[in-house]
N, C-alpha and C positions, 0 to 999 in steps of 0.2 A: 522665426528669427531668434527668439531667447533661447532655443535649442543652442544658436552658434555661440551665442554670449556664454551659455553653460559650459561650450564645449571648450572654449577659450581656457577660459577659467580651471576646468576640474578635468578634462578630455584626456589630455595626454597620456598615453602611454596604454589605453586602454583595451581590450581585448576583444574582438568581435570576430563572428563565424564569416566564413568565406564567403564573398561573393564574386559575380562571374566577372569575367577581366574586362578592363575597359575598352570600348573602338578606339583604334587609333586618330589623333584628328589632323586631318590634312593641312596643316600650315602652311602659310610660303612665307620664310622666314625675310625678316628685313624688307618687309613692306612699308613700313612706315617710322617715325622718331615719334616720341612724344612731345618734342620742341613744334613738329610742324601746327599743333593744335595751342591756340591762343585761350587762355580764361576771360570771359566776358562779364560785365557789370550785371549783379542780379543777386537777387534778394538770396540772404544766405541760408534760409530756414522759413519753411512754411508749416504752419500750426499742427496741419493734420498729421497725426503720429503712424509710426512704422511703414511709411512711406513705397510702396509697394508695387506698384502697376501706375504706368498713367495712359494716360490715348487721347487723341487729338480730335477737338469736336467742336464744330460751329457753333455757338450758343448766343443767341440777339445778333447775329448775324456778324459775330467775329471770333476770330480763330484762337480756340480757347485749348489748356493742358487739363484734363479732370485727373487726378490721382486719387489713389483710394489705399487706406490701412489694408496692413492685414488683420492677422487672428487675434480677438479680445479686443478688437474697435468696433464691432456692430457694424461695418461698412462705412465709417469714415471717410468723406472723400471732402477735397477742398478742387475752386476751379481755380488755375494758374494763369495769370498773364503772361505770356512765353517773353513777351519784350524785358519788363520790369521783374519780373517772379513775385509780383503781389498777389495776396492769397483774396480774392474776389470775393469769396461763397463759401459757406463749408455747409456739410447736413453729412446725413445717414444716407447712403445708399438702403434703401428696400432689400431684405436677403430673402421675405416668402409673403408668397399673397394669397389671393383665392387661387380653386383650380383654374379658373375660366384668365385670371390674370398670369397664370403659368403656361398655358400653352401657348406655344406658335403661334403666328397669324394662319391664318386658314383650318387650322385642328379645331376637332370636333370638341366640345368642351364635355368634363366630366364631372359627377360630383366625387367629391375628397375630401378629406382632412384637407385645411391649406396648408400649404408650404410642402407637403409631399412630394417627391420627383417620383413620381409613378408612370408606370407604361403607359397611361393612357395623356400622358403632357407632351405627347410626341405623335406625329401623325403616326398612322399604320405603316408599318413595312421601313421605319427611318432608321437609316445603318446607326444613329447616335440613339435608338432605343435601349433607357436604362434595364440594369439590373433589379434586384431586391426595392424595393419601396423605403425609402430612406429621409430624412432630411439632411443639406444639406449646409456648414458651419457658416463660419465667416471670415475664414482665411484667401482671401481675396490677393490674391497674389500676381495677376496681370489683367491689363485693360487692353482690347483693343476697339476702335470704333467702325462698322459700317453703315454708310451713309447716315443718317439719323436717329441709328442703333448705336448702345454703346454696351458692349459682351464683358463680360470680368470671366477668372476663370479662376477656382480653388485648386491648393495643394492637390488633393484629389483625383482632381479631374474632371469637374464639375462645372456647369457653364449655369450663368446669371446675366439676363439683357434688358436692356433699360430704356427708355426714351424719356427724353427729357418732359416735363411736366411742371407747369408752372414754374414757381423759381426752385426746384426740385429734379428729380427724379422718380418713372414711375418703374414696376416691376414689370415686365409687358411676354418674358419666355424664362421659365426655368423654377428654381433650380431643377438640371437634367444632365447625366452624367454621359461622358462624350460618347462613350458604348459601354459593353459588359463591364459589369462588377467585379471583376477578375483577379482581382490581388489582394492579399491577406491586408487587415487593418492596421497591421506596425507602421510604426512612424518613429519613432528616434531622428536623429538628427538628418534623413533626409538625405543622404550624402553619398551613398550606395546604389548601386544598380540593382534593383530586386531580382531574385529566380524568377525564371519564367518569361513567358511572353507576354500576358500579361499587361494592362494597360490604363486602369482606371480602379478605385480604391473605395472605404467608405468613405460617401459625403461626409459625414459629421466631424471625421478625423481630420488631423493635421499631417502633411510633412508623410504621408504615406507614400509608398507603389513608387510612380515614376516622379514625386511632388514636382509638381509642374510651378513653376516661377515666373511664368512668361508668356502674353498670347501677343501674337502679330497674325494680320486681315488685311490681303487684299479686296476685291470686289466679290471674288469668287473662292479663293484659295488661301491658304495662309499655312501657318505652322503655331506649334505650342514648343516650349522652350520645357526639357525636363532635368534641373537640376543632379536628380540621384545620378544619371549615369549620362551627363552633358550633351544630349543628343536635341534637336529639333524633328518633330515629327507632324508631317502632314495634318493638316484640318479640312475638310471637304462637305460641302452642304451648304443650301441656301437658306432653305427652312430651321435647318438644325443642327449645329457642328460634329461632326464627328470626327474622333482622329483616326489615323491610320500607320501601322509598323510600316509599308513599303516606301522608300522614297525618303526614308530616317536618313541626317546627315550629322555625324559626332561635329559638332565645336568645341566642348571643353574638358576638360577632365571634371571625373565625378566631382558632385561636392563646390564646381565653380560657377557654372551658367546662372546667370541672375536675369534675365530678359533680352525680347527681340522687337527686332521695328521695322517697320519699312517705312522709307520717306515717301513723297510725292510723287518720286518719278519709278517707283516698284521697287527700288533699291531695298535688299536685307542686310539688316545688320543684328550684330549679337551684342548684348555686353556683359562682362563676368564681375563678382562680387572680389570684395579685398582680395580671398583666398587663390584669386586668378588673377591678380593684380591689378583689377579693376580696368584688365585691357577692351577696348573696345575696337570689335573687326568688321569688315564686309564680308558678306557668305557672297561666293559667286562659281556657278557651276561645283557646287558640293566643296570646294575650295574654302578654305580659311584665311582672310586678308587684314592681318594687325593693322590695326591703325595708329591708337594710342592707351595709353593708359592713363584715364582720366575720372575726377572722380571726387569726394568726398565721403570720409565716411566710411560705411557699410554702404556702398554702391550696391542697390538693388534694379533701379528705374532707370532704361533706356527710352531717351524719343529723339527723335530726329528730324530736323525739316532745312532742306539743302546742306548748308557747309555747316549746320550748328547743329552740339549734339548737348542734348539735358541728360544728368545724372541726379539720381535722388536718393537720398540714404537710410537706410532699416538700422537703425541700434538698437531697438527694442525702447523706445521712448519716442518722447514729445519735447521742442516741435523735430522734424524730420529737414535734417541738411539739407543744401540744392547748390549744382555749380550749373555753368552755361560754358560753354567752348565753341570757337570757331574755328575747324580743320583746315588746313589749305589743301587742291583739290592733290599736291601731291603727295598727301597722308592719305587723301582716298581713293 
């Protein structure tokens, strides 16, 4: 995120080598006003800084937001009350453990360095087997939860999984990179569709390869959200996420995608940062469905649950903006 604020500032006009042309993204134009989406009561700023990924997760047996920083917070994360926006809880998210606390449930445990994402923190034969032996930063940039797993995933490409623990969180899979190591270390401002095909980056880095901004999780299926060149790409695996190029759907132009969600009833949704006017749409059959444009901030953080949609804001500081919106169903 201080990449954007640099770039605000000193960016313009600047000179950069080719990169390959963007997907076109399928719109259906005049889908929606931004009048049909209401601003609701709710806390205007929650502590936890650079505000980044959130995901929705049962906690004492009610329905709670975890948000988490990104890069230069150590895993920062605060628990949100979706009703009010009071900030519950705040701690560290866990970024590396033992090997035995990095693998999978079912994997064979190995000794290591901790905190390594090595071939052997992933079963045998798993299509999300890392590359090179790395560690992996703390640029945590999407949350999504399944069942009483809660997954983060870095610029990168890197996947971190959690179970709650005590009044805490524990580190319980990872860090492990979604598949091959494939794409050079550069990072700059993230905004570009890298050469190549290509798909996952070094852990350690920022803002590399495809910087991924975004994860949404079904039961079984999901997608990752990739900023550089606005596309959502496939995640597949139960044991261990892996992404996938087939089945990629463009929603934004480079430089805009800031996160995805799905609500309760499967519904996908995207939503874009200032630079894409903070629009947030429905994905339906590869389809792009505006909604509104809604938002505070550096809108980075989409979630959703029924008619209400939370935005949450990255200016590179503390605390981190928050709005609440109530859509009517014919915005969506």
């Amino acid at each position: 995120m201080r990449a954007w604020i640099l770039w605000l500032a000193f960016g313009c006009g600047r000179s950069d080598p080719p990169t390959p042309a963007p997907t076109p993204v399928n719109v259906i134009a005049n889908a929606a006003r931004g009048s049909d989406c209401e601003a609701l009561p709710f806390e205007p700023t929650t502590p936890v800084p650079e505000a980044s990924g959130a995901a929705w997760l049962t906690i004492d047996g009610a329905l709670r937001l975890v948000v988490a920083g990104d890069s230069g917070n150590h895993g920062a994360y605060g628990v949100i009350d979706p009703d009010s926006g009071k900030t519950l809880e705040q701690g560290q998210l866990p970024l590396n453990g033992s090997i035995d606390s990095a693998l999978p449930s079912g994997s064979a445990a190995s000794p290591g360095k901790a905190g390594l994402a090595i071939d052997s923190a992933l079963p045998s034969g798993s299509a999300a087997s890392p590359g090179k032996a790395g560690l992996a930063g703390d640029d945590i940039e999407g949350l999504a939860a399944r069942g009483d797993r809660l997954f983060g995933i870095t610029s990168p490409g890197w996947i971190l999984e959690w179970k709650r623990s005590g009044n805490g969180f524990a580190l319980v899979a990872g860090p492990y990179a979604l598949g091959p190591v494939d794409l050079p270390p550069k990072g700059g401002m993230g905004d570009k569709p890298p050469n190549g095909d290509g798909m996952v980056c070094d852990g350690t880095r920022s803002n590399c390869g495809r910087n991924y901004e975004g994860l949404c999780l079904t039961e079984h299926a999901g997608y990752v959200a990739s900023k550089a060149d606005g596309h959502l790409y496939p995640v597949v695996g139960d044991v261990a996420l892996a992404v996938e190029r087939a089945g990629a759907i463009a929603v934004a132009d480079p430089g805009h995608l800031a996160d995805c969600a799905y609500d309760a009833a499967g519904t996908l949704y995207v939503g874009n940062n200032l630079f894409g006017l903070s629009t947030v749409s429905r994905v339906v059959d590869g389809k792009v469905l505006p909604i509104a444009s809604i938002g505070v901030g550096f809108p980075e953080v989409l979630a959703v649950r029924g008619d209400v949609f939370y935005r949450m804001s990255d200016t590179g500081s503390t605390p981190s903006m928050m709005s609440k919106f109530r859509c009517s169903a014919s915005a969506r």
